[in-house]
N, CA, C and O atoms as a MOPAC input file, in Angstrom:
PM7 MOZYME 1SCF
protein

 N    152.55700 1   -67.94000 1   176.59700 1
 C    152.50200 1   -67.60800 1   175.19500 1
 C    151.18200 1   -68.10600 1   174.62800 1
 O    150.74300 1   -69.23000 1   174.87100 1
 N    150.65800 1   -67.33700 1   173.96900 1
 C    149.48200 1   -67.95000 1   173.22700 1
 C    149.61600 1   -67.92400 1   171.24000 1
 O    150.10600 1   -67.07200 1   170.49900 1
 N    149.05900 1   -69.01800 1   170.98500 1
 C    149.19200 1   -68.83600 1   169.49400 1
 C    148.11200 1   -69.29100 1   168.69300 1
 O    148.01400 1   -70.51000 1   168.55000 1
 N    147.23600 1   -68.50800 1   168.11200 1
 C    146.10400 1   -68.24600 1   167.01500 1
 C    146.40900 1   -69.03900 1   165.90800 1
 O    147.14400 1   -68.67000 1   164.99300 1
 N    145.61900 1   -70.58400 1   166.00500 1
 C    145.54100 1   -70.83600 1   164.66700 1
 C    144.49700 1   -70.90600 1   163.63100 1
 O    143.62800 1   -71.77200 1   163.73400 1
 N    144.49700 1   -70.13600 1   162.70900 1
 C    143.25500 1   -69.98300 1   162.03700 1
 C    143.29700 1   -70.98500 1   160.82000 1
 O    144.20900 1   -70.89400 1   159.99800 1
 N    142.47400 1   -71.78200 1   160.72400 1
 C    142.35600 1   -73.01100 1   159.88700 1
 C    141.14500 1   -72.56300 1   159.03800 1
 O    140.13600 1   -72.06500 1   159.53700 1
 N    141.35800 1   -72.82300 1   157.44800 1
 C    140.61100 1   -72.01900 1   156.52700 1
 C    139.26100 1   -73.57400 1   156.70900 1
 O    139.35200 1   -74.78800 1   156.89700 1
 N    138.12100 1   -72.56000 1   156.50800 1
 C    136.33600 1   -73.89000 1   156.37900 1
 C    136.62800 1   -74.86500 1   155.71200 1
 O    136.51900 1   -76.05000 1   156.02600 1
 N    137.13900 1   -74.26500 1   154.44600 1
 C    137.24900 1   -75.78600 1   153.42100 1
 C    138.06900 1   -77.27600 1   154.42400 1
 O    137.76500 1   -78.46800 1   154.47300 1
 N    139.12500 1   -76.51600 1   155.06800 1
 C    139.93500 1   -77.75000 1   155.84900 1
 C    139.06200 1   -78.49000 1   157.30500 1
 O    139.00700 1   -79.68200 1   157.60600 1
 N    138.46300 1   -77.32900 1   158.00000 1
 C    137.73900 1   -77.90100 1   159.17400 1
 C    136.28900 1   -78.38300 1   158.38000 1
 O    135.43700 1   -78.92700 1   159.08300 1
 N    135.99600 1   -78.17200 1   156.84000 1
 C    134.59200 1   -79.03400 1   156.89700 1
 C    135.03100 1   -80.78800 1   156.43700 1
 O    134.24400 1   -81.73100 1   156.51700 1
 N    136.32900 1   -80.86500 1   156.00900 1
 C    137.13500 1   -81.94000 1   155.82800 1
 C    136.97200 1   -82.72700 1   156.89100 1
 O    137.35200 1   -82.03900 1   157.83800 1
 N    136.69400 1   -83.57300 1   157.21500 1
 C    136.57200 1   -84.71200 1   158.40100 1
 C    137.64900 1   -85.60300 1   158.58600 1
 O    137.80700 1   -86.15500 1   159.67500 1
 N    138.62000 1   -85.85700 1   157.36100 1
 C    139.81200 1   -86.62300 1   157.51900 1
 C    140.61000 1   -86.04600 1   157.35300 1
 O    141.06700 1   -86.03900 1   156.21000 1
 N    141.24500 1   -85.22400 1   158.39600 1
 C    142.56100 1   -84.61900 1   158.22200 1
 C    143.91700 1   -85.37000 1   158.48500 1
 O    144.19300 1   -86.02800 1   159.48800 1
 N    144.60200 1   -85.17200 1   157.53300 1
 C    145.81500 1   -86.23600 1   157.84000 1
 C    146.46200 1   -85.45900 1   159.19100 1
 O    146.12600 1   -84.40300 1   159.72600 1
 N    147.38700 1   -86.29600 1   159.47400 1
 C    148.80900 1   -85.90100 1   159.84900 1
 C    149.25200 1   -84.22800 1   159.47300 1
 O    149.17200 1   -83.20300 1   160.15100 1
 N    149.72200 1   -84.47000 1   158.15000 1
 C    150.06300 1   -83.51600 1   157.33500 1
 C    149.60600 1   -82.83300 1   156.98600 1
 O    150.25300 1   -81.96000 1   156.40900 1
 N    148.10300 1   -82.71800 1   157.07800 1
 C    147.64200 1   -81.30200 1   156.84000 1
 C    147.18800 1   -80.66900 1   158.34100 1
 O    146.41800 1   -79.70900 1   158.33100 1
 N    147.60100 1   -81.13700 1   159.45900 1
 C    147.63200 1   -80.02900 1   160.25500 1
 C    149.13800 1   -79.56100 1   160.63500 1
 O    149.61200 1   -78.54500 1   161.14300 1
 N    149.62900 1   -80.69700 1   160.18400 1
 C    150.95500 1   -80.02700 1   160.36700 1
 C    151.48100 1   -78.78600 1   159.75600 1
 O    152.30700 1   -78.01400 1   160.24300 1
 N    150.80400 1   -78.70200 1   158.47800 1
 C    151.06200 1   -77.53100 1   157.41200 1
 C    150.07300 1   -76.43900 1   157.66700 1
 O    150.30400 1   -75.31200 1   157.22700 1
 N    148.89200 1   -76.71800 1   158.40700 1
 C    148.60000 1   -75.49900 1   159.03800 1
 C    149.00100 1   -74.48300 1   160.26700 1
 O    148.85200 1   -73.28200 1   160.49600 1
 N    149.64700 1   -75.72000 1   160.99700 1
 C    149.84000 1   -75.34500 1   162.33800 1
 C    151.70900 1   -74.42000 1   161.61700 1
 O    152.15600 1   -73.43200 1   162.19900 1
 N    152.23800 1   -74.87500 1   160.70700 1
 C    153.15200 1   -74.27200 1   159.94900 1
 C    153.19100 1   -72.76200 1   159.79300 1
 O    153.88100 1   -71.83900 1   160.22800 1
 N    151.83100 1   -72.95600 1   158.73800 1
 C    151.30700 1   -71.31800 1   157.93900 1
 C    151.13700 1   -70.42900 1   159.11300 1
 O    151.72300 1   -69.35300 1   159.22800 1
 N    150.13500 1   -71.02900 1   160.16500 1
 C    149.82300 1   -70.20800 1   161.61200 1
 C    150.87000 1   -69.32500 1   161.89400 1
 O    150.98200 1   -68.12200 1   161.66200 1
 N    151.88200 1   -70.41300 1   162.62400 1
 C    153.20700 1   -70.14800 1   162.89300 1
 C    153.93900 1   -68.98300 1   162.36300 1
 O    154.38800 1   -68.07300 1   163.06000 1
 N    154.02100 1   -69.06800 1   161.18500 1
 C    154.86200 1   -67.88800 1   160.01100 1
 C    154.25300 1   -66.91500 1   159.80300 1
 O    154.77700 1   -65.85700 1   159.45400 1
 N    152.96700 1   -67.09900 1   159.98800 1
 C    152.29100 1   -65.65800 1   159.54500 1
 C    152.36300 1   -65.07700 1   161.33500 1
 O    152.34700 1   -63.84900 1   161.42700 1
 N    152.41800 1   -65.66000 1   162.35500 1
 C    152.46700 1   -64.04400 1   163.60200 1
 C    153.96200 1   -64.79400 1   163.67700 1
 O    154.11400 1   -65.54100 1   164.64300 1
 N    154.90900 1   -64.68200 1   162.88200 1
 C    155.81500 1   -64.25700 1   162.83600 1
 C    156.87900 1   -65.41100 1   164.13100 1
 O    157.98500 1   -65.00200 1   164.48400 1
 N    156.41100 1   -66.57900 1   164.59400 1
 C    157.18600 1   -66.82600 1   165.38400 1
 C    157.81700 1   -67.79200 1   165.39100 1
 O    158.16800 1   -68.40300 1   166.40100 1
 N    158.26000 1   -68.31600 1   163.29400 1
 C    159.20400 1   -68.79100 1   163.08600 1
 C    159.94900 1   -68.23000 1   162.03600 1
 O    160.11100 1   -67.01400 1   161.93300 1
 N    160.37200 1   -68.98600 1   161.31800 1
 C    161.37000 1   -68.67700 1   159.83100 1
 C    160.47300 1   -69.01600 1   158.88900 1
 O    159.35300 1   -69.30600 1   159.30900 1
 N    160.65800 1   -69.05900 1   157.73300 1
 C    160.26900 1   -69.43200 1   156.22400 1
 C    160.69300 1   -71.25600 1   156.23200 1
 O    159.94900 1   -72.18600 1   155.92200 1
 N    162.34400 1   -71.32100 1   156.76700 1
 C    162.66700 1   -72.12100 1   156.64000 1
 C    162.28700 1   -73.63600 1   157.53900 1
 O    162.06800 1   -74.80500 1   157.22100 1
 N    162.34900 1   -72.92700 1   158.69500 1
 C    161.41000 1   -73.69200 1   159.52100 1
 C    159.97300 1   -74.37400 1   159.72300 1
 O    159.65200 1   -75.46200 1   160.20300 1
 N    158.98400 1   -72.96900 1   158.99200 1
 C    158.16200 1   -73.08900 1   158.42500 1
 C    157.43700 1   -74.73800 1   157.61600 1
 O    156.53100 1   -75.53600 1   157.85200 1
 N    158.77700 1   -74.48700 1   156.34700 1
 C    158.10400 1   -75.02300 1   155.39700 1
 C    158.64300 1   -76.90300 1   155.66600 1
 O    158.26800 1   -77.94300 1   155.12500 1
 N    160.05600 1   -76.49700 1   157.17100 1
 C    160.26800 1   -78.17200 1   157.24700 1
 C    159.05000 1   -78.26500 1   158.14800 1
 O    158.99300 1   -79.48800 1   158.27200 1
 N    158.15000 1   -77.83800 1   158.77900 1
 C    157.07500 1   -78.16700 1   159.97500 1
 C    156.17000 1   -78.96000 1   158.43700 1
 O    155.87100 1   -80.12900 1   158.19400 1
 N    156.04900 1   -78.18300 1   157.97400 1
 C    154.88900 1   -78.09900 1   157.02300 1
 C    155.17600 1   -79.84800 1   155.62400 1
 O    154.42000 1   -80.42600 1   154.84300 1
 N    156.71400 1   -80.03300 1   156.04200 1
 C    156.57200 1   -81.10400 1   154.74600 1
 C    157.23000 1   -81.18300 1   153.64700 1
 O    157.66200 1   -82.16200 1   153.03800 1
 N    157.28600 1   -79.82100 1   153.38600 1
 C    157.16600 1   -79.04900 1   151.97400 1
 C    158.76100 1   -78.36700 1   151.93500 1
 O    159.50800 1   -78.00400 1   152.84400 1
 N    158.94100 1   -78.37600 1   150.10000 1
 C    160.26600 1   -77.41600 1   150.14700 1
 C    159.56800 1   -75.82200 1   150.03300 1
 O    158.39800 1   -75.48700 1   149.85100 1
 N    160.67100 1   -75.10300 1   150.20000 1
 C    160.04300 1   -73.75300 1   150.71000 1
 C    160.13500 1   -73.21400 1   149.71500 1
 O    160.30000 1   -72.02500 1   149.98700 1
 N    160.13000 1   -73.41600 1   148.22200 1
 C    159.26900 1   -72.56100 1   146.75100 1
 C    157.67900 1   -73.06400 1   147.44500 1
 O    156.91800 1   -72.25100 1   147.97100 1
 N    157.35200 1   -74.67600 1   147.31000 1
 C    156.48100 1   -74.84300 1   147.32800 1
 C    155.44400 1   -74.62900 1   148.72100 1
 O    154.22800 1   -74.81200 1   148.65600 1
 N    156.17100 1   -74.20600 1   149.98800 1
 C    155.47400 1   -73.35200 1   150.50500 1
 C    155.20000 1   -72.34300 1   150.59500 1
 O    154.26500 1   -72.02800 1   151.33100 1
 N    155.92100 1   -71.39900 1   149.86600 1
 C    155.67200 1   -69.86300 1   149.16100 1
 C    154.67900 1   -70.04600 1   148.46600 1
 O    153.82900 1   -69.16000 1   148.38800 1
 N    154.58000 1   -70.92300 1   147.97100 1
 C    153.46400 1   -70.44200 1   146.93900 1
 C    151.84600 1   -71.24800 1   147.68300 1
 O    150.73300 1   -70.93700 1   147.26000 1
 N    152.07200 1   -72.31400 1   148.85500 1
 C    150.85200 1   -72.18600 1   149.89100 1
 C    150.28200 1   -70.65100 1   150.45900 1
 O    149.09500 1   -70.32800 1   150.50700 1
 N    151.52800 1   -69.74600 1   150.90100 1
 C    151.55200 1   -68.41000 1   151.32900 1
 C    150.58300 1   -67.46900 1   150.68600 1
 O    149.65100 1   -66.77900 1   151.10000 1
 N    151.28300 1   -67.75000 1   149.22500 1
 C    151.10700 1   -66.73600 1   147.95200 1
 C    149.17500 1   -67.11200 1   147.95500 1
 O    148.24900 1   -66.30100 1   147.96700 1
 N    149.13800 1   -68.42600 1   147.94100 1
 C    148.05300 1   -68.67900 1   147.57900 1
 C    146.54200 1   -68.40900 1   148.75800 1
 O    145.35800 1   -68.39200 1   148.42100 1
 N    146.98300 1   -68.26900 1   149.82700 1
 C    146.26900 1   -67.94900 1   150.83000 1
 C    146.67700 1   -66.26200 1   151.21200 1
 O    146.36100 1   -65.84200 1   152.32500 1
 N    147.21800 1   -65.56500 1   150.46100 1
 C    147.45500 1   -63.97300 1   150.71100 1
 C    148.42100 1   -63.78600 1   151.74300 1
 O    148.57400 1   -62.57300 1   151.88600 1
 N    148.86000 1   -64.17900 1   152.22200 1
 C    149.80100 1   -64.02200 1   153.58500 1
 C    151.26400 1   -63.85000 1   152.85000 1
 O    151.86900 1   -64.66800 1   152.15700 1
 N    151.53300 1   -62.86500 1   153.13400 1
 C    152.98000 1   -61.88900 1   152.63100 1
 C    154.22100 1   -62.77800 1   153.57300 1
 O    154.15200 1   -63.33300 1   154.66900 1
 N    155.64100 1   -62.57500 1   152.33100 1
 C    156.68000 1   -63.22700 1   153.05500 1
 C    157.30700 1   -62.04700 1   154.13600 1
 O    157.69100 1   -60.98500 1   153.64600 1
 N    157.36600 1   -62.18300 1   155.07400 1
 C    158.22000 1   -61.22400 1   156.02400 1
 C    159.47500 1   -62.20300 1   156.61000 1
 O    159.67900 1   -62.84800 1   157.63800 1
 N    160.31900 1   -61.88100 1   155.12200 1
 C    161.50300 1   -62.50200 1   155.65800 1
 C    162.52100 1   -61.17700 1   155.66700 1
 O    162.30600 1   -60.19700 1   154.95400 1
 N    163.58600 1   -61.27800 1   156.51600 1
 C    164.86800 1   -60.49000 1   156.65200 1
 C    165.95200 1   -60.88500 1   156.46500 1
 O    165.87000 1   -61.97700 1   155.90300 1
 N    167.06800 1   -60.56600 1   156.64700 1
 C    168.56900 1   -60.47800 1   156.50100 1
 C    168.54900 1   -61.56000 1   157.84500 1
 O    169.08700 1   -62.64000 1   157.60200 1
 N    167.88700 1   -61.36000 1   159.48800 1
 C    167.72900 1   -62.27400 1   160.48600 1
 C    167.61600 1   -63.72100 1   160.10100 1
 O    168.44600 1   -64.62300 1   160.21200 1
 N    165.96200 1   -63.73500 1   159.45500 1
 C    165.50100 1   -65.34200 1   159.03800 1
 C    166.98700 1   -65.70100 1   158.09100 1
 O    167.92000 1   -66.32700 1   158.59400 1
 N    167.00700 1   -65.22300 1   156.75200 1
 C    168.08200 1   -65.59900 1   155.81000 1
 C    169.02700 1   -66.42700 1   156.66800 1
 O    169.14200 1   -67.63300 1   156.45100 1
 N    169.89900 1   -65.64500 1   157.90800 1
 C    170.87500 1   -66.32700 1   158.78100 1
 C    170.04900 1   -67.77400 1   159.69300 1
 O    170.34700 1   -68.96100 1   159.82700 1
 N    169.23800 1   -67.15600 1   160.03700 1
 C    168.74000 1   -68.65300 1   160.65100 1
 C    168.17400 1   -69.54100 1   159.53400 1
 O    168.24200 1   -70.63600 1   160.09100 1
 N    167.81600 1   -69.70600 1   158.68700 1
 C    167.75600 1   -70.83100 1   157.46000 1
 C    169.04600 1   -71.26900 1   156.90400 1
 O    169.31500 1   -72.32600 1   156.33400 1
 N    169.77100 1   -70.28600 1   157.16900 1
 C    171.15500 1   -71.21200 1   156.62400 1
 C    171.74900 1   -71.60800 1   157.44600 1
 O    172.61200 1   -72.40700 1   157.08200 1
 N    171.66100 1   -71.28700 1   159.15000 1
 C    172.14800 1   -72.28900 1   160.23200 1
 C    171.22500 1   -73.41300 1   160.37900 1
 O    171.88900 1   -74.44600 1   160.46800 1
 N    169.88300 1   -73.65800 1   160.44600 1
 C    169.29700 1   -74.56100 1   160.39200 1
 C    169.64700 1   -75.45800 1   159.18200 1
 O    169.61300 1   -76.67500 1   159.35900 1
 N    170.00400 1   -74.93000 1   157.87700 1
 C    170.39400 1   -76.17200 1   156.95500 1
 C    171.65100 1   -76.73000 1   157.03500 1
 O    171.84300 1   -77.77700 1   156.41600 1
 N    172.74800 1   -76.12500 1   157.81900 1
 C    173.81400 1   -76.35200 1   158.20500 1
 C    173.84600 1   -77.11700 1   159.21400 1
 O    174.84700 1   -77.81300 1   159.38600 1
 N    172.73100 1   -77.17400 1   160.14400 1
 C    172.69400 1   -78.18800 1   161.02900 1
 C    172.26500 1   -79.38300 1   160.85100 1
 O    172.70100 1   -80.37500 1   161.43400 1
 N    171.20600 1   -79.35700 1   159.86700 1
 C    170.60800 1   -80.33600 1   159.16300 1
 C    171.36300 1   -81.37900 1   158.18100 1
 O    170.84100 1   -82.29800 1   157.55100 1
 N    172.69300 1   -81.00800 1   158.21300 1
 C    173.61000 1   -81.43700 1   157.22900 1
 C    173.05400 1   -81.13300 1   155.49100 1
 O    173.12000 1   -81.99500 1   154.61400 1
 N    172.63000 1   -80.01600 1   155.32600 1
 C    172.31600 1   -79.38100 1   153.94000 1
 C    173.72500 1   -79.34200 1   153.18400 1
 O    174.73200 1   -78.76800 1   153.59800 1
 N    173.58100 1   -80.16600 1   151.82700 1
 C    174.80000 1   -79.27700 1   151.07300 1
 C    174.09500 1   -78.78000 1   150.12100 1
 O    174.61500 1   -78.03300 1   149.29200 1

């Protein structure tokens, strides 16, 4: 398997990248070729998933969620012990 992560200049001219901000890229990567959830996504990333929608929103990258993801975000929060 191979997976393309494209990390925007402003972040690679950054010299101190936390933890957390590659985690939230290696996130966005992820979701945009499609080879996680929204929900998954936004726990890689840190973040609740309004506020990674709107990382999405803000870098142009469209939600391609389905009726599929929907079911796997609510088994993943069910596993997670979500109420």
């Amino acid at each position: 398997m191979q997976v393309k992560i494209d990390i925007p200049d402003e972040i690679i001219q950054n010299k101190t990248l936390s933890q957390a901000d590659w985690l939230r890229e290696v996130a966005v990567s992820l979701f945009q070729q499609e080879l996680i959830t929204l929900g998954t996504a936004s726990h890689i990333a840190g973040m609740q998933q309004l506020e990674f929608q709107g990382l999405l929103f803000d870098r142009g990258i469209s939600l391609h969620y389905d009726i599929d993801d929907y079911k796997a975000d609510i088994e993943s929060l069910r596993s997670n012990n979500w109420r």
